[in-house]
C-alpha positions as a Python dict, from the first residue, in 0.01 Angstrom:
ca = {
    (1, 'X'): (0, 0, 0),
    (2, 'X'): (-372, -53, -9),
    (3, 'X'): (-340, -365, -183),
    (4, 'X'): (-107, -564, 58),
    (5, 'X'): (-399, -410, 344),
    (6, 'X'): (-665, -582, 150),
    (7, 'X'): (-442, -921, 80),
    (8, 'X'): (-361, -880, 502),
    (9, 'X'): (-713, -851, 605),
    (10, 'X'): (-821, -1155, 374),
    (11, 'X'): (-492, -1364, 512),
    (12, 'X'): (-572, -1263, 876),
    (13, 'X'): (-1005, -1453, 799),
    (14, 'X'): (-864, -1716, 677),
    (15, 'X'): (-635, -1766, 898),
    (16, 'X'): (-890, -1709, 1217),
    (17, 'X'): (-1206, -1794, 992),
    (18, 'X'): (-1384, -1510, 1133),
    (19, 'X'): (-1502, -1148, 1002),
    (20, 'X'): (-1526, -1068, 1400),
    (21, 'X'): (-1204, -1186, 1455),
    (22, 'X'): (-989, -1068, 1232),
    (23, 'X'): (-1163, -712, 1313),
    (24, 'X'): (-1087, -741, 1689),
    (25, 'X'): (-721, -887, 1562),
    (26, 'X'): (-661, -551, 1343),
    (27, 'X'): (-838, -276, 1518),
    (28, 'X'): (-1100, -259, 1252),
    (29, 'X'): (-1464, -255, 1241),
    (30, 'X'): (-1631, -566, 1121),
    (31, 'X'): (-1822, -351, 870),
    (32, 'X'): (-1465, -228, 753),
    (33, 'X'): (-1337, -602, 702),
    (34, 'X'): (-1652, -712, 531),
    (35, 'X'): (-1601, -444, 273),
    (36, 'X'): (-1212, -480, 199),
    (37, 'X'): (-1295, -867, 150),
    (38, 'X'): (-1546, -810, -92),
    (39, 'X'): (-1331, -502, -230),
    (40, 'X'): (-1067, -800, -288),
    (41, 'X'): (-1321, -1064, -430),
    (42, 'X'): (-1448, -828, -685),
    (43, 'X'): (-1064, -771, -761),
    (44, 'X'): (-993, -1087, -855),
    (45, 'X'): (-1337, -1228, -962),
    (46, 'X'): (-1337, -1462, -751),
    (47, 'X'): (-1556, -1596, -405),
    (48, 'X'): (-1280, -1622, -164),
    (49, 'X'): (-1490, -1727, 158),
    (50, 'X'): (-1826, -1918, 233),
    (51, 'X'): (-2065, -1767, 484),
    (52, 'X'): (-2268, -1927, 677),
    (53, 'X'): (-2415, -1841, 1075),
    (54, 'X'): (-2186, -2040, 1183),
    (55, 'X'): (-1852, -2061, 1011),
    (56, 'X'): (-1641, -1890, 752),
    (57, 'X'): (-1463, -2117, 543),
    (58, 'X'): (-1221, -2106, 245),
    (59, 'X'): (-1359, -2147, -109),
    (60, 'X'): (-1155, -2376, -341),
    (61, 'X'): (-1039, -2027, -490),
    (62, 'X'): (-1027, -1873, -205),
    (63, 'X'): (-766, -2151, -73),
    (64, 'X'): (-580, -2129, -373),
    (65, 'X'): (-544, -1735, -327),
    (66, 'X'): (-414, -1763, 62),
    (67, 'X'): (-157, -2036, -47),
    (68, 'X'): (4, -1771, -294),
    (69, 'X'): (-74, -1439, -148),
    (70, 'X'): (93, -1547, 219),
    (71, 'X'): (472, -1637, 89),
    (72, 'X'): (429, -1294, -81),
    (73, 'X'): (330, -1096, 229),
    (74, 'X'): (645, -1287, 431),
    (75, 'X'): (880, -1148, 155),
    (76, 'X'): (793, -826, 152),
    (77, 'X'): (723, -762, 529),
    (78, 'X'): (1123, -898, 564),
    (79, 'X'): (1217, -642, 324),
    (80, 'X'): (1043, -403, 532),
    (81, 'X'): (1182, -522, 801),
    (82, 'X'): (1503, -555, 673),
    (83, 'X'): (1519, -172, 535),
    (84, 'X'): (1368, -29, 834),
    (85, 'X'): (1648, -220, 1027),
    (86, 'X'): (1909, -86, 865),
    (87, 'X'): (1831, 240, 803),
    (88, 'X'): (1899, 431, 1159),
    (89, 'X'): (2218, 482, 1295),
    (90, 'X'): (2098, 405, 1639),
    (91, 'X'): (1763, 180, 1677),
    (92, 'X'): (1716, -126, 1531),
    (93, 'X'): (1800, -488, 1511),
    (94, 'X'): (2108, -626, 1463),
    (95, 'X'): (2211, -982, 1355),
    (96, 'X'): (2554, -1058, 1436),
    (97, 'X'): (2783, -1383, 1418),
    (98, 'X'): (3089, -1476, 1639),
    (99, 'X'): (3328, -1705, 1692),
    (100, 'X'): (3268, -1939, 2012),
    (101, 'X'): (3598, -1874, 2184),
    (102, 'X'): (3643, -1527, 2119),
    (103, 'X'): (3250, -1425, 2164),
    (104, 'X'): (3267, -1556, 2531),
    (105, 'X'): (3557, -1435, 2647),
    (106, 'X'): (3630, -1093, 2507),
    (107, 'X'): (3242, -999, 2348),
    (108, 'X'): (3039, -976, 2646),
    (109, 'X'): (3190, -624, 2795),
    (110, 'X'): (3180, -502, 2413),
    (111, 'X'): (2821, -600, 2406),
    (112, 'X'): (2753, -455, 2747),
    (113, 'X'): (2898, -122, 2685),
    (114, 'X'): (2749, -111, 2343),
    (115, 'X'): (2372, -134, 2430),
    (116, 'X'): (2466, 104, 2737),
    (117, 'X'): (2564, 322, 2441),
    (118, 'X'): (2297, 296, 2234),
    (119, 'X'): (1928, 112, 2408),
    (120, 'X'): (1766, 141, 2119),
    (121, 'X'): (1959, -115, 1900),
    (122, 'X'): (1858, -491, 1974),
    (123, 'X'): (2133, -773, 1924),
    (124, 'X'): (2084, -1097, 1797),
    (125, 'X'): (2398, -1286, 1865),
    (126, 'X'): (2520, -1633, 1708),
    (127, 'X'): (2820, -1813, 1809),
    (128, 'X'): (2946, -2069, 1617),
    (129, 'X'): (3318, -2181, 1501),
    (130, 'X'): (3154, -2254, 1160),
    (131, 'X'): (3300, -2036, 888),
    (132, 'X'): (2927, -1908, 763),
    (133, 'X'): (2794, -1843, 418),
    (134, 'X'): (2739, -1460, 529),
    (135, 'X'): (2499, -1424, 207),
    (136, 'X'): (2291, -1734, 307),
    (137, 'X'): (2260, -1716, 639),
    (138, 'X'): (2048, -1484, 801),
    (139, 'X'): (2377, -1194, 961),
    (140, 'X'): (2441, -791, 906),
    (141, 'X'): (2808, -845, 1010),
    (142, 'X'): (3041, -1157, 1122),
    (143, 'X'): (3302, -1153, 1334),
    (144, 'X'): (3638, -1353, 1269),
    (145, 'X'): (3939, -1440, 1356),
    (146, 'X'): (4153, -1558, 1067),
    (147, 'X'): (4450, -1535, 789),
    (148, 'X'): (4419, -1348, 477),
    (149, 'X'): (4052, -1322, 301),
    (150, 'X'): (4046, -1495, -3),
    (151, 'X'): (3655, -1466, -52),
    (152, 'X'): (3618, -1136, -298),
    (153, 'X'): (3237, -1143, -287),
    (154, 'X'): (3242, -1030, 41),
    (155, 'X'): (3364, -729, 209),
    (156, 'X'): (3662, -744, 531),
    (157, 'X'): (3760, -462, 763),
    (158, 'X'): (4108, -598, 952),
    (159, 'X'): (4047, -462, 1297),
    (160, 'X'): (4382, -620, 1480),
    (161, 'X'): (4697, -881, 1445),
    (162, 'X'): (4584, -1167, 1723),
    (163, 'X'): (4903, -1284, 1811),
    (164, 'X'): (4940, -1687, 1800),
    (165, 'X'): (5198, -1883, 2031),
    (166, 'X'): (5264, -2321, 2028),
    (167, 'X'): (5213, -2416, 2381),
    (168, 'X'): (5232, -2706, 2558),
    (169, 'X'): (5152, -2850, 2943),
    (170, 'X'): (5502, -2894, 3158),
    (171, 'X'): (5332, -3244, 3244),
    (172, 'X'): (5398, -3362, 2866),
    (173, 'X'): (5783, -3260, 2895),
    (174, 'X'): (5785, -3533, 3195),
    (175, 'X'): (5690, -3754, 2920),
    (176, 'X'): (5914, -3634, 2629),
    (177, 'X'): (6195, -3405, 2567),
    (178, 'X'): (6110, -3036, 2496),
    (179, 'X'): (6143, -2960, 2126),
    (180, 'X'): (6402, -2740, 2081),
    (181, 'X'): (6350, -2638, 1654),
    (182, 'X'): (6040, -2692, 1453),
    (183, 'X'): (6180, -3020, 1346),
    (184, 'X'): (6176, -3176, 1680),
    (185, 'X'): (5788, -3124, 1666),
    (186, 'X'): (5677, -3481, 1665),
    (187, 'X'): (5344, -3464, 1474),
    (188, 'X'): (5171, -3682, 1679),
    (189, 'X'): (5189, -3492, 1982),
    (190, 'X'): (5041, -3180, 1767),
    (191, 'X'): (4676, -3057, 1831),
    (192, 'X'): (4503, -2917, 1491),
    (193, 'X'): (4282, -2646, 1523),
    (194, 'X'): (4087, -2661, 1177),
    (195, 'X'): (3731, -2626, 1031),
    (196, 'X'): (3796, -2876, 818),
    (197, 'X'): (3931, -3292, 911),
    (198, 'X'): (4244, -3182, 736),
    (199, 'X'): (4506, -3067, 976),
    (200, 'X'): (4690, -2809, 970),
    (201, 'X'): (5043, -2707, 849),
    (202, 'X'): (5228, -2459, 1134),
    (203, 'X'): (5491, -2216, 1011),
    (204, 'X'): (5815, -2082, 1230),
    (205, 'X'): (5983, -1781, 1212),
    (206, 'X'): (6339, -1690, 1375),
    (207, 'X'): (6530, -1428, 1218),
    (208, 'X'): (6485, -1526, 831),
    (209, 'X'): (6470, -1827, 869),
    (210, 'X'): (6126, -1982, 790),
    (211, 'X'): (5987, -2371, 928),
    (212, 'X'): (5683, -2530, 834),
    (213, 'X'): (5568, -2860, 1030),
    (214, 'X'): (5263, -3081, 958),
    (215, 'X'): (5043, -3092, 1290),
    (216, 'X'): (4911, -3443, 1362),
    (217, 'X'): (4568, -3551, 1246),
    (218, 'X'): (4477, -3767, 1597),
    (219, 'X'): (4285, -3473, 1715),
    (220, 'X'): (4123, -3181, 1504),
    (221, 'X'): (3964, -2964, 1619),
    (222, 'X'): (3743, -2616, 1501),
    (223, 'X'): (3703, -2463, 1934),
    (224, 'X'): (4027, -2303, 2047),
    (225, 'X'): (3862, -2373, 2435),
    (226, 'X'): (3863, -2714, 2366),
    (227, 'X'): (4228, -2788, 2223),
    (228, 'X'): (4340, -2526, 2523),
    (229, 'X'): (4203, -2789, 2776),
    (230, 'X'): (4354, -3064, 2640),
    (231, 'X'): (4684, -2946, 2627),
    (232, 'X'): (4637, -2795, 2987),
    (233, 'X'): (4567, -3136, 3089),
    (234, 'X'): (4897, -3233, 2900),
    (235, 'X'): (4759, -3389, 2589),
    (236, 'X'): (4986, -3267, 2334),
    (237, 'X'): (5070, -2928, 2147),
    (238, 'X'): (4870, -2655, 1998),
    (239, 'X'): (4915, -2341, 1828),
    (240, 'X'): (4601, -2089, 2007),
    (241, 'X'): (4545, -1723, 1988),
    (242, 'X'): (4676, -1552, 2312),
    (243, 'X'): (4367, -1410, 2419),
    (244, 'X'): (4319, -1776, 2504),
    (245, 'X'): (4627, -1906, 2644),
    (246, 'X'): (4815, -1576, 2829),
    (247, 'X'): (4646, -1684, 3125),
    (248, 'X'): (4760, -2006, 3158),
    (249, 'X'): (5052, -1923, 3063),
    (250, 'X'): (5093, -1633, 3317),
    (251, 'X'): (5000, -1887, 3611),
    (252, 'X'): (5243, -2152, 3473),
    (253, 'X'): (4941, -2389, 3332),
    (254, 'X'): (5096, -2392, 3034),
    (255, 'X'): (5425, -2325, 2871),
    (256, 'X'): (5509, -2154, 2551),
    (257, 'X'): (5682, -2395, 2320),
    (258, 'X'): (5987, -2241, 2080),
    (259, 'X'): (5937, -1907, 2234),
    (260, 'X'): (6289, -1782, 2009),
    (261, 'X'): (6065, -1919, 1699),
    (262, 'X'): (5716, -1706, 1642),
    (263, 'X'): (5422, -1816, 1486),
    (264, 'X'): (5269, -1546, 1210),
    (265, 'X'): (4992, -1358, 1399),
    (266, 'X'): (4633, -1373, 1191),
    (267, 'X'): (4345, -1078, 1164),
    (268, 'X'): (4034, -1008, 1401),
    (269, 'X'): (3824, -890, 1077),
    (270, 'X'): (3500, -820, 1050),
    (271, 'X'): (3337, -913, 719),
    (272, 'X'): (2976, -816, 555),
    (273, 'X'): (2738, -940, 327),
    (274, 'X'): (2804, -784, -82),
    (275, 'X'): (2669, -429, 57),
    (276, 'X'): (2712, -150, -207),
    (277, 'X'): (2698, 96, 70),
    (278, 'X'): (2735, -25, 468),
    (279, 'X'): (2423, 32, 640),
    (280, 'X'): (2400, 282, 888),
    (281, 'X'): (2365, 42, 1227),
    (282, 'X'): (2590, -183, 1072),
    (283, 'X'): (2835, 106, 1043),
    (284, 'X'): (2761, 166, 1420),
    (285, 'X'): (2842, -123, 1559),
    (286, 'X'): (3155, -168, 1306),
    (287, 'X'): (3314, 155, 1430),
    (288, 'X'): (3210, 83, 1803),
    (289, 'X'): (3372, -249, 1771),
    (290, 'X'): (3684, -183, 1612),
    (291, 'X'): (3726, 136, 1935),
    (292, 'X'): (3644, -141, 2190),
    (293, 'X'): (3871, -438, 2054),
    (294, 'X'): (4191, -198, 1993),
    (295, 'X'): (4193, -127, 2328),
    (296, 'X'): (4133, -475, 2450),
    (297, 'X'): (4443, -575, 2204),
    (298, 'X'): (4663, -319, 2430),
    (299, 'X'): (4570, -545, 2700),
    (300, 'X'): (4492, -905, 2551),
    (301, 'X'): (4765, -889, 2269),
    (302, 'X'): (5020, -661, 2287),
    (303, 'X'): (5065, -782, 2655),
    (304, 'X'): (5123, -1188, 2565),
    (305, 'X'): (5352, -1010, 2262),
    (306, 'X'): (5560, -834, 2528),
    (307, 'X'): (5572, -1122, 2752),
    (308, 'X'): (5717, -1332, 2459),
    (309, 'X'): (5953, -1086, 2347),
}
């Protein structure tokens, strides 16, 4: 690529406006930059720099050149980068994106485990309850918790049900009467967890039989943690994953509400940019992932699911 080395060298004078400089900043000679400068001037037909004793300075051209050339050299270093990334099975960088809930309480021993496993792969780790754009924003693999995909420009791997239960503080049953069917769900007493200001419609399963119930709109919500402490602190009703509420539960902070009614469990997926082909470290980390969070769904899940049954 002896073309993007000549457009590099005349980026890195103009950017330090100095021959010296940029041949200290590029372990090359000063003779050596001098040359590929001038290589690139007669190139383009153009002076690109005025020399003086004192200072080297940007012709009009020369200005005009570095403006254009510089966006070009970003682009294709970050598909360099981006290739390079992706192309080892175990070195590398890694962008990942995860839930806030789930990526604090259940991804740090993953994470821990995983970089024992393999040093050479660096993480960069977002957390956000935000459902992302995974082709606009800057992520090899997102993690999710969530029904059905109905986005088919992406791709989904269903790693494990997360079981769902309505709970509710024993201080708000000092208040009101425990519901004893869907119906006697008073809505606003429900807690919505939702992306979105629309709240959310719970469904109730017993046998065949099959309730749906309109949660209130007073307080929505898109952090599990946060509707889990205000029901704790008997605020009203909310329908959480267990990984968040079995403890609570377990020490009697909480109760589960209708336990002879479930709620349908949804998917820990993972889902990936439009790849043709999965790239080798995100493949890594996909397969690591899915071994690490079956087991923790023997503990987490399964065990609130026996519990309940």
């Amino acid at each position: 690529m002896q073309d993007i080395k000549l457009i590099r060298v005349f980026l890195k004078v103009a950017e330090l406006s100095s021959f010296a400089g940029t041949a200290r900043a590029l372990a090359l000679t000063p003779a050596s930059v001098t040359r590929l400068v001038a290589r690139l001037e007669q190139e383009l037909g153009q002076q690109l720099f005025v020399r003086t004793t004192r200072q080297v300075a940007l012709t009009s051209a020369g200005a005009s050149v570095a403006a254009r050339f510089a966006p070009v050299v970003a682009a294709f270093d970050k598909v360099a980068e981006d290739v390079s990334r992706a192309a080892r099975p175990d070195r590398g960088r890694l962008r990942i994106n995860v839930p806030m809930s789930l990526g604090l309480r259940l991804l740090p021993d993953m994470i821990t485990g995983f970089r024992l496993a393999y040093p050479n792969v660096a993480i960069d780790i977002k957390l956000t309850d935000a459902f992302v754009d995974i082709v606009e924003e800057p992520c090899d693999v997102a993690i999710r918790i969530s029904g059905p995909p109905s986005d088919k420009s992406t791709i989904w791997r269903k790693i494990c049900k997360v079981p769902r239960s309505a709970i509710a503080a024993p201080s708000l049953f000092a208040r009101m009467d425990r519901p004893k069917t869907p119906e006697d769900l008073d809505p606003a007493h429900c807690l919505s967890y939702s992306p979105t200001e629309v709240a959310e419609t719970w469904t109730f399963r017993k046998g065949g039989a099959t309730r749906t119930r309109q949660a209130g709109g007073a307080v929505i919500s898109n952090n599990g943690d946060f509707l889990y402490a205000l029901v704790k602190s008997g605020n009203g009703i909310a329908v959480l994953p267990d990984f968040i509420t079995r403890r609570g539960v377990a020490r009697g902070d909480v109760d589960v509400v209708l336990p002879d009614w479930s709620v349908p469990d949804i998917w820990l997926t993972l889902y990936y940019p439009p790849y043709s082909v999965l790239p080798p470290l995100v493949a890594t980390f996909s397969e690591y992932f899915e071994a690490h969070m079956r087991e923790v769904a023997e503990l987490e899940f399964d065990a609130a699911v026996s519990r309940r049954a």
